[in-house]
LOZA-960546 format. One record per residue: residue number from 1; x, y, z of N, C-alpha, C, O in turn; residue in three letters. Coordinates in Angstrom, 1 decimal. Layout:
<atoms>
ATOM  kolke      nu      nv      nw     cau     cav     caw      cu      cv      cw      ou      ov      ow  kemar
ATOM    NUM       X       Y       Z       X       Y       Z       X       Y       Z       X       Y       Z    ALA
...
</atoms>
This chain:
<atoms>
ATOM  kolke      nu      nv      nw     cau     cav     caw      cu      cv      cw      ou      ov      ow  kemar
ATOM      1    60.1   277.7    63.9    60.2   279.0    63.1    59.2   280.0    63.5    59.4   281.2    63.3    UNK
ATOM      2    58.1   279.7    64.0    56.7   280.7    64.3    57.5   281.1    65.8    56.8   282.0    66.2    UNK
ATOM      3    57.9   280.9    66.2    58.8   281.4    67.5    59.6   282.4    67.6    59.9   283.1    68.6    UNK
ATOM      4    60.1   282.6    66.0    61.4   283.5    66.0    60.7   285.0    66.0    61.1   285.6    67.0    UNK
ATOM      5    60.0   285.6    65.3    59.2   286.7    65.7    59.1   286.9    67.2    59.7   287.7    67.8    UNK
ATOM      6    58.2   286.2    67.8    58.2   286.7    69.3    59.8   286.6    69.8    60.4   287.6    70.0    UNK
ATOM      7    60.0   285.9    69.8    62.0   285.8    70.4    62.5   287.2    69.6    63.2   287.8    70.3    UNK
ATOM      8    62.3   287.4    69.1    62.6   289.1    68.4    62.0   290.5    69.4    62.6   291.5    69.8    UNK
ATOM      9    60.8   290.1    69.5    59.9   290.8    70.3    60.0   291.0    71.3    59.5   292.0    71.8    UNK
ATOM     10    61.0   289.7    72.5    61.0   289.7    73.2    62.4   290.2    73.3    62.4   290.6    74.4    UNK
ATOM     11    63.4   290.4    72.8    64.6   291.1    72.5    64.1   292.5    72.0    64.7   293.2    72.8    UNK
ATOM     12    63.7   292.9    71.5    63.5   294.2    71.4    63.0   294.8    72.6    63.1   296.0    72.6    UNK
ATOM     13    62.4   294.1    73.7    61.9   294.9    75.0    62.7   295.0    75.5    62.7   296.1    76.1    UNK
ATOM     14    63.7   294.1    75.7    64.8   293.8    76.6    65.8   294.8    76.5    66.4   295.1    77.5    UNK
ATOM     15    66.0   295.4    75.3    66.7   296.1    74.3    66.1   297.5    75.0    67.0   298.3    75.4    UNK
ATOM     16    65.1   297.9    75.1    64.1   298.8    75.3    64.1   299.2    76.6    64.3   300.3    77.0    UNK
ATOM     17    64.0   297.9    77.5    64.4   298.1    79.0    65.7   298.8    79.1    65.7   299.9    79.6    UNK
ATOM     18    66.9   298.2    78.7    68.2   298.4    79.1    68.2   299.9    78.5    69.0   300.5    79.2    UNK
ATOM     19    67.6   300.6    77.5    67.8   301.8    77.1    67.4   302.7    78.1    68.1   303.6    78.6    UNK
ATOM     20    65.8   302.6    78.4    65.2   303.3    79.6    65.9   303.0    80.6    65.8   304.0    81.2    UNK
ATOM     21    66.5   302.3    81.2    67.8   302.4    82.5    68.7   303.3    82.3    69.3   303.8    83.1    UNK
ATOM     22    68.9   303.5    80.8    70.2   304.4    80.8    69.3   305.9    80.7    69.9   306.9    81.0    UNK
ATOM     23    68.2   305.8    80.5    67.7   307.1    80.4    67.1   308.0    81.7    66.9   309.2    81.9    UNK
ATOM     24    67.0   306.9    82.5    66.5   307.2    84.0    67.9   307.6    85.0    67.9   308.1    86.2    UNK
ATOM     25    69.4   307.1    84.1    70.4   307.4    84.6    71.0   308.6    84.3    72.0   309.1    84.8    UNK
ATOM     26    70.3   309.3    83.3    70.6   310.4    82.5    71.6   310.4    80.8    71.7   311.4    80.0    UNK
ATOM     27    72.2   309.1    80.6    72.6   308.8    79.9    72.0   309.2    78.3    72.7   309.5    77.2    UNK
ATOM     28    70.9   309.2    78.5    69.9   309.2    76.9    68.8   309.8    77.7    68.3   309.6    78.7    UNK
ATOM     29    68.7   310.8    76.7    67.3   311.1    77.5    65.9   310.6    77.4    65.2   310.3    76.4    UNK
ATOM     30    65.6   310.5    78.3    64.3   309.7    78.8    63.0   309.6    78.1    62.3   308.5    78.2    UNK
ATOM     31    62.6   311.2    77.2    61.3   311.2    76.2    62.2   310.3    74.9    61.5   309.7    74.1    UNK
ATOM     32    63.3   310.3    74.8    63.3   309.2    73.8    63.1   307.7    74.1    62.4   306.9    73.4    UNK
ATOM     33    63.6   307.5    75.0    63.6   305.8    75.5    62.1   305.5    76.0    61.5   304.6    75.4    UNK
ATOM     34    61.4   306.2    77.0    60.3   305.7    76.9    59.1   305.4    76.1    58.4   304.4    76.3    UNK
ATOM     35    58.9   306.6    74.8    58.0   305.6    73.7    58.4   304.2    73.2    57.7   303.2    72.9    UNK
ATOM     36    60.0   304.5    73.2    60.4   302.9    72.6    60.0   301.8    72.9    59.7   300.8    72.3    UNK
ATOM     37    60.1   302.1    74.3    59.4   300.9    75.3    58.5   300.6    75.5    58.3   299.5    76.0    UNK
ATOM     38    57.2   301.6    75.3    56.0   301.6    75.4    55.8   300.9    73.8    55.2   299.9    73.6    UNK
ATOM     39    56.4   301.6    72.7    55.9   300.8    71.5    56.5   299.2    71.6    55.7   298.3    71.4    UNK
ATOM     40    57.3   299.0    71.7    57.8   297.5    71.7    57.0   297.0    72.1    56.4   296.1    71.4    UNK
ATOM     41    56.6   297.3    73.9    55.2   296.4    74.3    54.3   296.2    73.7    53.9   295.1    73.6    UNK
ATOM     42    53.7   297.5    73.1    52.8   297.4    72.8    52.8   296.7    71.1    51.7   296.8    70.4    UNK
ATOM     43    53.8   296.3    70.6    53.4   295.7    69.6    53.7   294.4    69.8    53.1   293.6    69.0    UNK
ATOM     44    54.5   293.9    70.7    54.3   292.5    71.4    52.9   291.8    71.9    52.5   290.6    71.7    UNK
ATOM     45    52.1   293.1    72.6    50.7   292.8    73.1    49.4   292.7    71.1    48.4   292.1    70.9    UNK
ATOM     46    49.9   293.4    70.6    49.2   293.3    69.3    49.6   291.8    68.7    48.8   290.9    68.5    UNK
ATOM     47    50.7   291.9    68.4    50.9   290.4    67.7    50.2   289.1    68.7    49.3   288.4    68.3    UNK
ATOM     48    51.0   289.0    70.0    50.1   287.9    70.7    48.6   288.1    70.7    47.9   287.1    70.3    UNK
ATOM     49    47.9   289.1    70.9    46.5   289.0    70.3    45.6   289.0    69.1    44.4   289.0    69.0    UNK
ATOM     50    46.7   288.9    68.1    46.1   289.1    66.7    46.3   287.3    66.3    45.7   286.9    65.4    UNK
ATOM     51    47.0   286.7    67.0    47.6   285.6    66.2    46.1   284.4    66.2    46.0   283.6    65.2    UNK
ATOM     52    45.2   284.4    67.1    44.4   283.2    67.7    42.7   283.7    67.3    41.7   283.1    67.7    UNK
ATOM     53    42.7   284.8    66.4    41.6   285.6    66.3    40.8   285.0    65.3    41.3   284.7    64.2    UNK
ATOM     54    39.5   284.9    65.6    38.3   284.3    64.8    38.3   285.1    63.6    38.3   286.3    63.7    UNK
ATOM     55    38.2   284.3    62.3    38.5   285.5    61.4    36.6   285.2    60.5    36.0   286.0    59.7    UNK
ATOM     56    36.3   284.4    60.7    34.5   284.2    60.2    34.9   282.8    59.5    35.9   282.1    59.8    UNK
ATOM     57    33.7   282.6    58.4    33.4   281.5    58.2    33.9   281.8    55.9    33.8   280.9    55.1    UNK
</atoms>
């Protein structure tokens, strides 16, 4: 079950990729698709770093 979030995460980039292809195609335009993709990573890169973090005593 602690898996299903990242497998989300990891479908939402995928999701994000395939959009920016269409936007690089002209399909969608491109200042929309690429924040998307940049936020998806970057909240992929936040959760795997927040999960293992020393929180004190």
């Amino acid at each position: 079950m602690k898996k299903l979030p990242v497998f989300l995460m990891l479908m939402l980039i995928l999701v994000s990729f395939i959009l920016n292809i269409f936007g690089l195609m002209k399909l969608i335009p491109l200042f929309i698709t690429s924040p998307i993709l940049f936020i998806s990573l970057l909240i992929l890169c936040l959760y795997l770093n927040d999960r293992r973090r020393f929180k004190g005593f």
